[in-house]
N, C-alpha and C positions, 0 to 999 in steps of 0.2 A: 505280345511284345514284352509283357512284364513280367512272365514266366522264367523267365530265363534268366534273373534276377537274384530267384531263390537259390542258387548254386553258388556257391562261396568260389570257386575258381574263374568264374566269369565277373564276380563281385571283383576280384583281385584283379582280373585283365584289364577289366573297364579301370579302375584306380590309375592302374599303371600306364594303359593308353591315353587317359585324357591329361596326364601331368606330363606325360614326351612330349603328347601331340603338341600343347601348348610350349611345353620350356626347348624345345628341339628347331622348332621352328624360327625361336626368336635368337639361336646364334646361328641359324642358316639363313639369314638375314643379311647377316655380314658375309657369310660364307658365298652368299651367292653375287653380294656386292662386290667383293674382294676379288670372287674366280678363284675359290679356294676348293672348288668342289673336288678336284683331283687331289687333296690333302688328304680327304675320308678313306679312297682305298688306299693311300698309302698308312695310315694309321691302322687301317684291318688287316692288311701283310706283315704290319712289326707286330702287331696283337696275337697271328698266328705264331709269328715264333717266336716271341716270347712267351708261347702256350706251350711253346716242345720245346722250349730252351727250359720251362719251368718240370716239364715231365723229365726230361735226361736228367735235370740237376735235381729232380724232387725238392725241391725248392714250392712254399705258399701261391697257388694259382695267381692269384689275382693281383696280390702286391706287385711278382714276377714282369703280370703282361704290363701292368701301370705301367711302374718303371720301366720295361724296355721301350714301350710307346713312347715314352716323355723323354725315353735319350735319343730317339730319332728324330723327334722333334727337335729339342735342342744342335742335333746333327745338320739337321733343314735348315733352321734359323742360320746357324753356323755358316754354310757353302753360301746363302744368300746372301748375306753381309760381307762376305768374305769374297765372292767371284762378282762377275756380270754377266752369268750366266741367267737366262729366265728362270721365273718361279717353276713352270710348271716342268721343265723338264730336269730341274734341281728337285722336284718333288718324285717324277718319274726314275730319276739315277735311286733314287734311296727306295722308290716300289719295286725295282729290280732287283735291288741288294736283299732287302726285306723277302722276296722269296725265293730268291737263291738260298737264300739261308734257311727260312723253311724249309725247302726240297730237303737241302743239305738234312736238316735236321734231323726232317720225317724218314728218311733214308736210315739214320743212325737207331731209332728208335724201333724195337721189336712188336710183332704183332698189330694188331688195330687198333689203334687207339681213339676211341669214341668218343671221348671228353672232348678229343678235338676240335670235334666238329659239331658239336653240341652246344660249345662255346660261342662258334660264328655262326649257326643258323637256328639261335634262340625259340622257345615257342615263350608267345605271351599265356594263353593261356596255362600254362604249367607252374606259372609264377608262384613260391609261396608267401605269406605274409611276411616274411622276413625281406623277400626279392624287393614289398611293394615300400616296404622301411625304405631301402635301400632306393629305391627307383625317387620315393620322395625326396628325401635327403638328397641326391643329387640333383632335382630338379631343383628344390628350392634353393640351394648352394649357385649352380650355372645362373640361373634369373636373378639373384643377388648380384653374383658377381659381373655379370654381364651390365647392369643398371649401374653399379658403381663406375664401371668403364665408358660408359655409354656416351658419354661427351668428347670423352679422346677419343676412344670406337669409330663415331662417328665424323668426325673430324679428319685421320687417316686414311677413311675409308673411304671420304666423299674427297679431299686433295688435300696429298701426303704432304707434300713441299707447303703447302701454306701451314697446316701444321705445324711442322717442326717449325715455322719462321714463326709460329706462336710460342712457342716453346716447349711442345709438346712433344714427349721422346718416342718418337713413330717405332725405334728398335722394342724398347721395352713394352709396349702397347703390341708388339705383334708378336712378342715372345708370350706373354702371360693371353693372348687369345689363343697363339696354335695350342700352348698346353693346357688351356681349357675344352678345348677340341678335342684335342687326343683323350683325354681323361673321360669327357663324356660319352664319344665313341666308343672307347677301351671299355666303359661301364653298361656301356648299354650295349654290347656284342653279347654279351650272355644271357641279358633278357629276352633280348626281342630278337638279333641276327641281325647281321651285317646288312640285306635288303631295306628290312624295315628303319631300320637306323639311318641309313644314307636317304630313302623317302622321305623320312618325318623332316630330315635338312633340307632337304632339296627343293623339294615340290611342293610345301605351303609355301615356301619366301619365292618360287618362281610364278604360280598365281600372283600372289599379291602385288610382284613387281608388276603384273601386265593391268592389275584392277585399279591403283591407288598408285595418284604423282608425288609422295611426300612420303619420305623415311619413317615418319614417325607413323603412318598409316600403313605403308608398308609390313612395319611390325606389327601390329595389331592385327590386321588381316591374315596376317603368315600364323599368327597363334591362333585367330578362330578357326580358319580354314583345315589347321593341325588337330585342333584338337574336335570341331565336329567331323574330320575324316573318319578320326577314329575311332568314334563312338556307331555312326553309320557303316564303317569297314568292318566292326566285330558285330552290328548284329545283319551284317551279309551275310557273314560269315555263319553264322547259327542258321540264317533263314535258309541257306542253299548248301549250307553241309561242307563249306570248303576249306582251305586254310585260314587263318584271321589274318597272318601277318599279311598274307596278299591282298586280301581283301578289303586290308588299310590302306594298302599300297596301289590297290587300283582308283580306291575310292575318290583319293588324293590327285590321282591320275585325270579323272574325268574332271575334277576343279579346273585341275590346271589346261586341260583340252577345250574347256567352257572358259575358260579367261582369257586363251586365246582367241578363241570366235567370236568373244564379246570385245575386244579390243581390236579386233582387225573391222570390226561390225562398226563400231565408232568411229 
């Protein structure tokens, strides 16, 4: 088990799996309290083209997909404040746009372009030291910022109307969470891939809803259960020779299939 240890690339995977596992989980908390899970792919549709909006314009990869993620968000925020339309299908108008516009794009663009898709369907282990800079840096940045929000966070997320009658601005509290969102997702599509990204939000915070009655256990739970997924999902992964990202993603899968039968059991 500890063989596998002396390899500097799995050194690097494990780094970068256990600080997702854990900082990914704890805004998929809200994410999954909110019902914000249809957000993620629409964040990985404007990530793609703003990935071929940044090839045709040869324009900096990653500043490129940022910024276009964070102006569809601000787009979202926008129609939501602005209609009475539902979230989720004001979230679904702009996942349509979002890949019409890719199509459109990849249409425009010559030959194959592999960066493309290299971008959305990350490997962790490939990660270099510079990746796990980067993968720390944002984690510690989201678990900052998130903590700082955490009282208003929780407050909109648990009832909005009492909220604001607190005084608390439920618009700007849900502006600076989706663009925390998008940015983490946008940042974490190149490491790991779109799969493993929407897993690591998804499916620790949907365990722990079914394991733990209190928000604040909820998150704790969502961050252990993320981050031993993924220490367990990458050395499945070694032990049976298969991908790792799936292997975090199944891993995390049977939590959450055992928290179900341990809650329906109760």
């Amino acid at each position: 088990m500890t063989e596998i240890l002396q390899y500097p690339f799995f050194q690097r995977a494990l780094i970068a799996a256990v600080l997702l596992g854990f900082s990914l989980p704890l805004i998929g908390v809200f994410v999954v309290t909110r019902r914000l899970s249809f957000f993620g792919e629409a964040v990985a549709h404007s990530a793609f083209t703003g990935l071929a909006l940044s090839v045709l314009l040869m324009t900096p990869v990653l500043p490129t997909v940022i910024a276009f993620a964070v102006l569809v968000t601000l787009a979202i925020v926008f129609t939501l404040h602005r209609t009475e339309i539902p979230s989720d299908t004001v979230i679904g108008v702009y996942l349509a746009i979002c890949a019409g516009a890719g199509i459109l794009l990849l249409g425009i663009l010559q030959g194959y372009q592999p960066g493309l898709f290299q971008f959305l369907f990350g490997d962790i282990l490939a990660l270099a030291w510079e990746d796990v800079w980067l993968v720390a840096a944002m984690c510690t940045g989201s678990v900052l910022a998130v903590l700082a929000m955490w009282n208003a966070l929780l407050r909109v997320s648990v009832h909005r109307e009492m909220a604001m009658a607190m005084g608390t601005s439920a618009a700007r509290i849900d502006l600076l969470f989706l663009v925390l969102l998008a940015v983490m997702v946008t940042l974490s599509l190149k490491l790991i891939g779109i799969v493993l990204v929407t897993a690591m939000l998804l499916l620790p915070a949907a365990a722990a809803r079914n394991l733990t009655r209190s928000f604040r256990g909820m998150a704790i739970a969502a961050c252990a259960i993320g981050g031993i997924s993924s220490v367990l999902g990458l050395y499945a992964s070694y032990w049976f020779g298969t991908a790792s990202g799936a292997a975090i993603v199944l891993t995390a899968a049977v939590v959450f299939v055992l928290s179900v039968v341990f809650r329906r059991g109760g």
